[in-house]
N, C-alpha and C positions, 0 to 999 in steps of 0.2 A: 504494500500500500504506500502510495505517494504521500509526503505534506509539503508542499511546497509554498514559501510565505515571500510576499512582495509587502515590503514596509516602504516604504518612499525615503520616510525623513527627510532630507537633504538633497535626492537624488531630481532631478527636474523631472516637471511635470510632461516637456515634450520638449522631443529631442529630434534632431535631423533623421530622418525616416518615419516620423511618424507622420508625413505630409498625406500620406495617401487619404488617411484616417480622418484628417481634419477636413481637408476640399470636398471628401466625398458627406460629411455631414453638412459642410458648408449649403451645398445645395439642398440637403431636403433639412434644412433644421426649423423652418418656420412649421412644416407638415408633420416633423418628428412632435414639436410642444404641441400641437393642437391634437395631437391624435392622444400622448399623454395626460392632456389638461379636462379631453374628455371621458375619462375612465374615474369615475364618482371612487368614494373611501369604500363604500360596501362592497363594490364588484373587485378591486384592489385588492384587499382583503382576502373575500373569498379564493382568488387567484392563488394567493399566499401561501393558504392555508392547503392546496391542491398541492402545489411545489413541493410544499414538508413532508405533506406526507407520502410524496410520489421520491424522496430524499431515502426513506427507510430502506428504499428499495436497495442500499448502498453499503458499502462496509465503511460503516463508521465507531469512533472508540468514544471512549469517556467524556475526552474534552468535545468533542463534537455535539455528542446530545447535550451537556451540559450549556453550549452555547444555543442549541437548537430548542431548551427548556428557557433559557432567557436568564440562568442561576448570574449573571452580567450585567441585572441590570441595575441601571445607579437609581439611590432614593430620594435624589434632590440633596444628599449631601456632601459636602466636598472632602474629601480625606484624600491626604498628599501621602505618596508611597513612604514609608520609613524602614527600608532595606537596614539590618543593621550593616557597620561598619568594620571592617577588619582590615588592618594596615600592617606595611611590614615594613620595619625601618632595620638599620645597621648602618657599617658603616661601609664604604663604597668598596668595589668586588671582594665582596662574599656571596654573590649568584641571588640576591634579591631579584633582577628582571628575571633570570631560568627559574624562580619559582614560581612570579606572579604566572611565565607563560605556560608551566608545567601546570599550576591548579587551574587557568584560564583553558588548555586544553590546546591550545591554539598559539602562535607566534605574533604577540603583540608588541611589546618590549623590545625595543634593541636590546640583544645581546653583543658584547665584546671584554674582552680581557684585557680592560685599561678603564681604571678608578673615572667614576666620574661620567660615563656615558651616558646623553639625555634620552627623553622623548618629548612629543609633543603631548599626550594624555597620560597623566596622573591616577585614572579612576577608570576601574572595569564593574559592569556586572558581573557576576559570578555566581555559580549552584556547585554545589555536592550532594547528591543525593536529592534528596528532597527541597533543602533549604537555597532561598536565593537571598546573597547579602550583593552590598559595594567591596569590593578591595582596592587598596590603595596603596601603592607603589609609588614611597618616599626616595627615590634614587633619584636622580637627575641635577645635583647640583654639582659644582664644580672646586670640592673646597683646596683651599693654598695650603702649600706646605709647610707655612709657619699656624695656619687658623685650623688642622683640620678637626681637633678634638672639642671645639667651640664650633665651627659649621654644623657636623653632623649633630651634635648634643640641641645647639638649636633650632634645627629640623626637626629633632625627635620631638622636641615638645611639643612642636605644632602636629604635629602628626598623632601624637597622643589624644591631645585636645580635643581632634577632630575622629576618632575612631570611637569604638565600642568596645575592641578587643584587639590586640598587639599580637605580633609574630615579630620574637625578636632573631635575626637571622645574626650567627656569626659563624668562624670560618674555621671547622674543627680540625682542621689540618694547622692553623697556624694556633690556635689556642684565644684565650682571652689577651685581648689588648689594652691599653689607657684611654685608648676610645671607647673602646665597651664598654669598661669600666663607669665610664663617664656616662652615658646614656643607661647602664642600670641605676645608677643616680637618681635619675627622672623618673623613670618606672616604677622605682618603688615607693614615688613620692606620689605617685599618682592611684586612682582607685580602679582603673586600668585591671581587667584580666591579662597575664602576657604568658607566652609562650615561646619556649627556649627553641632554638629549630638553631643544630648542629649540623651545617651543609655540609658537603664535597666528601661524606661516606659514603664513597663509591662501591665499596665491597665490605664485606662483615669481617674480614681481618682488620679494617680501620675501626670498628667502633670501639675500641678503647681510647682512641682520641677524644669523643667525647666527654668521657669521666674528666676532664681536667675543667670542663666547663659548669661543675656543679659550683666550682670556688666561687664564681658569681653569682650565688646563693636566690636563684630564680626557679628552682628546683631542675625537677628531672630532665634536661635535654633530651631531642628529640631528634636523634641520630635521620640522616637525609641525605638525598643525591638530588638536589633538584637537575642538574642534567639526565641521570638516569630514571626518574622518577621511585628512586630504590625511598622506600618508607613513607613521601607523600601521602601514601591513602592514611593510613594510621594516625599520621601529623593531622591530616585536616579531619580526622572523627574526634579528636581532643580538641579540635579550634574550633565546628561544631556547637562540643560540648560548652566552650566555655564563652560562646558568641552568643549573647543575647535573642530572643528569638525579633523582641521590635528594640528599634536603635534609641537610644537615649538621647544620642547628640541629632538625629534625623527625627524627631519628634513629628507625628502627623500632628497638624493643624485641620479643625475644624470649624468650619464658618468664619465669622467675624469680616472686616476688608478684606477687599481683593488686593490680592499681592501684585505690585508691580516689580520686575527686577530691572534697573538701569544697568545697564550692559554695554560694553562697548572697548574696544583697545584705551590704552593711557593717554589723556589731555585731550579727548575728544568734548570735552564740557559736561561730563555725568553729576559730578559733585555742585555745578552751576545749578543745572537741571534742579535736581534736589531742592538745594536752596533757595531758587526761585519760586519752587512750588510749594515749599514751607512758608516762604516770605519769613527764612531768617536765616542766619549765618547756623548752617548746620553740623556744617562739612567743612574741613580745612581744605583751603581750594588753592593749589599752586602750580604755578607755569611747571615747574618742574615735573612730567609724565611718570607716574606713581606713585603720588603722594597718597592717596585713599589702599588701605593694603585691605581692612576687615570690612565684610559688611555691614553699612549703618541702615537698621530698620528707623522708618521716620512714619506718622500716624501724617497723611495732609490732607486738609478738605480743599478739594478741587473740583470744581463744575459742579457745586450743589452736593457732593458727596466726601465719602471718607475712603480714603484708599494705606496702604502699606507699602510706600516704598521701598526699596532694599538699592542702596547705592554700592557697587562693585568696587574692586581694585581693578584697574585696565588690563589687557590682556597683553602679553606680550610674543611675538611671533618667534621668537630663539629662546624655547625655556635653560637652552644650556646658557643665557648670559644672565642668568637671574642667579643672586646670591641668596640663600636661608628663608627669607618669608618671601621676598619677593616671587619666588618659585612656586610659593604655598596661596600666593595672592589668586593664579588662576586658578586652585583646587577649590578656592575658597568663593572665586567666580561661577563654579560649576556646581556647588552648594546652592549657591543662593539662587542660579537658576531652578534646580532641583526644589528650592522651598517655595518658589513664585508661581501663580496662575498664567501670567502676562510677562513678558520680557517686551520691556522700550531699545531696542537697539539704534544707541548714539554713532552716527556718523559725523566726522570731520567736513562743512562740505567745499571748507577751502582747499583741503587737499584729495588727491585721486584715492578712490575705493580702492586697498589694498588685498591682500592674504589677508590679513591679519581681520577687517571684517567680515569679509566671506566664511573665516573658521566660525567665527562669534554666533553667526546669523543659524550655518550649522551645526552649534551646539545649542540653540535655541531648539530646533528642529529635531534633533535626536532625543533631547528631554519629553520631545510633545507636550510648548507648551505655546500658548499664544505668543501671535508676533504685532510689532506696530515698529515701523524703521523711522527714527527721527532724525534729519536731520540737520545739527544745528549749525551757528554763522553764518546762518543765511542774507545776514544782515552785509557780512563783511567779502559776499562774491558778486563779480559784475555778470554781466550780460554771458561772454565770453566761457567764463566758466561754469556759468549755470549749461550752456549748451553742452559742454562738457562732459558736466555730470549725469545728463537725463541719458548719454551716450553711455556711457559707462552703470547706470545703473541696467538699462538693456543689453548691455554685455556681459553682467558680474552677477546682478541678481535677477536675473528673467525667472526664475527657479520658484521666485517669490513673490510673483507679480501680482498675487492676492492678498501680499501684507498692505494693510493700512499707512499712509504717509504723510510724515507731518514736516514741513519744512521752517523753523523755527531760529528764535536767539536765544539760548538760556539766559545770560548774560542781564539783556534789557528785558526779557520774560516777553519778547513778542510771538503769537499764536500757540503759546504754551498750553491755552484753555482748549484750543483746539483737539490735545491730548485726548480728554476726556470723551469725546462722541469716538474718538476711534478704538480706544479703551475696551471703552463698551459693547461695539460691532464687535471686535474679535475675541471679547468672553462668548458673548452670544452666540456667535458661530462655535465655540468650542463645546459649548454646553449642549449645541444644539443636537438633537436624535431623529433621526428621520423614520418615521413608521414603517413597519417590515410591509406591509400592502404597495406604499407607494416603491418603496426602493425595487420591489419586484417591479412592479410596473412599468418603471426606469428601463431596469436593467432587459425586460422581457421585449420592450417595445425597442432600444435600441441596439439588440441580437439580433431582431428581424428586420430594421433597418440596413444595419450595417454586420452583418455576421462577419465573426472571426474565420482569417482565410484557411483554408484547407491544409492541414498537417499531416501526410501519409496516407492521404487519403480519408483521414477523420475529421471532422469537424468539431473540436471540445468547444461545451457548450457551458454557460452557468445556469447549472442545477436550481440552485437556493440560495440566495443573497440575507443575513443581515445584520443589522448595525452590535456588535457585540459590546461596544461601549461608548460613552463620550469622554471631552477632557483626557485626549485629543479623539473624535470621532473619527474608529476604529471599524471597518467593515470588515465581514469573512464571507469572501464568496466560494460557493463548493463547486467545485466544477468537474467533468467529465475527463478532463484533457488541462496540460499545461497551454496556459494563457501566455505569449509570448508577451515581451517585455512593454512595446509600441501599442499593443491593446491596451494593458494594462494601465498603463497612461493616459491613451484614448478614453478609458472609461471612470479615470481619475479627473481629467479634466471637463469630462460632462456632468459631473456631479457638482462638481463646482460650478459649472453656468446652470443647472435648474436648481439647486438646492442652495447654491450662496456661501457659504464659510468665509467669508470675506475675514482675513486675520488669523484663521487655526488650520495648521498641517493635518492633515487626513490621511489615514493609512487606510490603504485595502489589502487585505491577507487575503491567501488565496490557498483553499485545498481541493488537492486534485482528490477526488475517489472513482474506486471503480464498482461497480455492479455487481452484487453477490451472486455466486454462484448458482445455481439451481439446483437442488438434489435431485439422482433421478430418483 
């Protein structure tokens, strides 16, 4: 049995070859809505309910009836995921990235064999077994040879801070160092679960090397190969064990304001923003790009309302040039998207849209959470660069072209109110759940439009469409055959011209099934 899953996130909504798909709706699209807009709720509906049950006819498992029961569906209340947190700090090569990629499963992490080697993501989902936490892979800085038992010791604590439960990795082939030493320091100052994890026993004639690291009184080491994955399993049924099942530091929040996250690279005007919309000096605000490192929560009424702002530290596009917190500033950026409904992503608009906010935009997008792009100094571009800009936003973020845009000054607070209506569209759309009647209806009317082209001779078709959840609306279409990628898009972008979402990312999941057998 197939499962095959298309999340978008980040990935654009159409892409060169999906032209066929588009021209050929272009001409019958006024005869497509009217043939939709005439199919009442009841007939909808009963249509729906014909699909489901003509669905059984299929091999499907657990999760599937589960989704096809509706056990998915939200109560009108909002609770933000609280993954707990499990981080793994030391000091630089002792195989911290070979473990994160060994429990991740996958090669995420640069690996190399020289102190110090970055990435650009700090923060993995992760499951073992049953359980899914965050992990977080404190490696990436770059400390000097006269600082490095202060570097790492003050990473550790950020990384403490920010966790739920510790894996402290050291290198049982050289033994305990004055850096370790140094960071058990902290650990035991804190109320931190930790776990001792003795890499680079490669074979079980080394594990007596790890008895030397009992002296750093953390208890039992947890003999390991993260290259070889020799003891891994065992290490993460203890880490498990000692990992909370909800996060303390990733608290869900219920109800109250809507969260906005100010997001954006360093000196883009976030902490202006802020201020402006406080109407007071909130946020220490300086030319200098990274002056805001922690997230400042701020209560502001704006447009008749009360909102939660969460102001960022900027992002920086070379986390290997980032020293101790500033390194921790993006982790701490990915937090606070993680705790927000709505991310404001601040653009520069006197200078050209870089990497640096195209990652931003797609970490907004990976999170699924609402989008609205502002961007500020509008005040301070002429004619010349605005033409510019409108070029570059159609070449950088076409991806996005259903976010909300505000083009503002934080500075003098001109069209800062404007925030608030676009705010509001793109909660709306994220909240928004489309009735399983209609979304068939959608989908049934524009299969016989536009059917998916012929694959081997088959035609996979979708079976049963529906909305599995909102915040971010979430579809699972079941279908007969794999959906190539250009449909899939095709039919991501029709959703959006009859249904709207103007401001929230949309995922369609896609499982293929096939038809149970028959006994004779």
């Amino acid at each position: 049995m197939t499962d095959a899953t298309n999340t978008p996130g980040y990935e654009p909504e159409f892409v060169a070859g999906d032209e066929s798909y588009e021209d050929a709706f272009e001409t019958k699209a006024e005869s497509f809505q009217d043939t939709l807009d005439g199919i009442d709720d009841e007939t909808a509906e009963l249509r729906a309910d014909m699909l489901r049950r003509s669905l059984l006819e299929y091999d499907l498992d657990a999760d599937d009836r589960e989704v096809l029961e509706g056990h998915f569906a939200d109560d009108g209340t909002f609770l933000m995921p609280a993954l707990p947190v499990l981080a793994i700090v030391g000091r630089p090569n002792v195989g911290k990235s070979a473990l994160v990629n060994r429990i991740l499963g996958r090669r995420e992490a640069v690996v190399e064999d020289v102190p110090g080697v970055t990435r650009d993501r700090v923060s993995y989902r992760a499951q073992w077994g049953e359980r899914h936490f965050t992990l977080v892979d404190t490696g990436g800085w770059e400390p000097d040879a006269k600082g490095i038992d202060r570097s790492v010791a003050q990473q550790a604590e950020i990384a403490i801070e920010l966790a739920d439960a510790v894996l402290f990795v050291v290198d049982a082939m050289v033994g305990p160092t004055s850096t370790d030493e140094a960071v058990v320091k902290l650990l035991r100052r804190s109320d931190r679960p930790v776990l001792l994890v003795a890499n680079k026993i490669d074979d079980p004639v080394q594990e007596p090397h790890a008895a030397s690291l009992w002296s750093l009184g953390l208890g039992e080491p947890y003999p390991v190969s993260a290259l070889h994955g020799r003891g891994v399993a065992d290490m993460l049924d203890e880490a498990m064990r000692i990992l909370p099942t909800e996060s303390k530091v990733a608290k869900e929040e219920v109800g109250g304001p809507r969260r906005v996250a100010i997001v954006g690279r360093p000196n883009v005007g976030k902490s202006s923003l802020l201020n402006k919309a406080a109407g007071e000096t909130r946020v220490v605000v300086n030319e200098l790009a990274g002056t805001t490192r922690d997230p400042v929560d701020e209560l502001v009424d704006l447009g008749g309302q009360t909102w939660r702002f969460i102001d960022t530290a900027g992002i920086r596009r070379r986390v290997h040039l980032q020293q101790g917190a500033d390194f921790y500033a993006s982790l701490r950026t990915a937090t606070a998207i993680d705790r927000a409904e709505v991310a404001v992503v601040v653009f520069d608009a006197t200078e050209p849209i870089g990497v640096q906010d195209v990652r931003i935009v797609e970490m907004v997008l990976e999170a699924g959470r609402a989008l609205v792009l502002a961007f500020n100094k509008w005040d301070e571009i002429d004619d010349e660069r605005r033409w510019m800009l409108e070029r570059e936003i159609e070449q950088d973020l076409a991806h996005v072209d259903w976010a909300p845009r505000v083009n503002m000054s934080a500075k003098t607070g001109r069209h800062i109110d404007k925030l608030v209506p676009r705010l509001n569209a793109a909660l709306a759309s994220w909240d928004t759940r489309i009735p399983t009647g209609k979304l068939n209806a959608f989908l049934t009317e524009l299969a016989q439009g536009f059917p998916h082209p012929l694959r081997g001779g088959k035609q996979p078709r979708v079976l049963f469409a529906t909305q599995a959840q909102t915040r971010p609306p979430t579809f699972v279409l079941f279908t007969s055959g794999f959906l190539e990628p250009g449909y899939r898009r095709f039919i991501t972008r029709r959703l959006r011209e009859t249904f709207g979402f103007e401001g929230s990312p949309i995922r369609v999941n896609m499982r293929v099934r096939e038809r149970r057998s028959k006994k004779k």
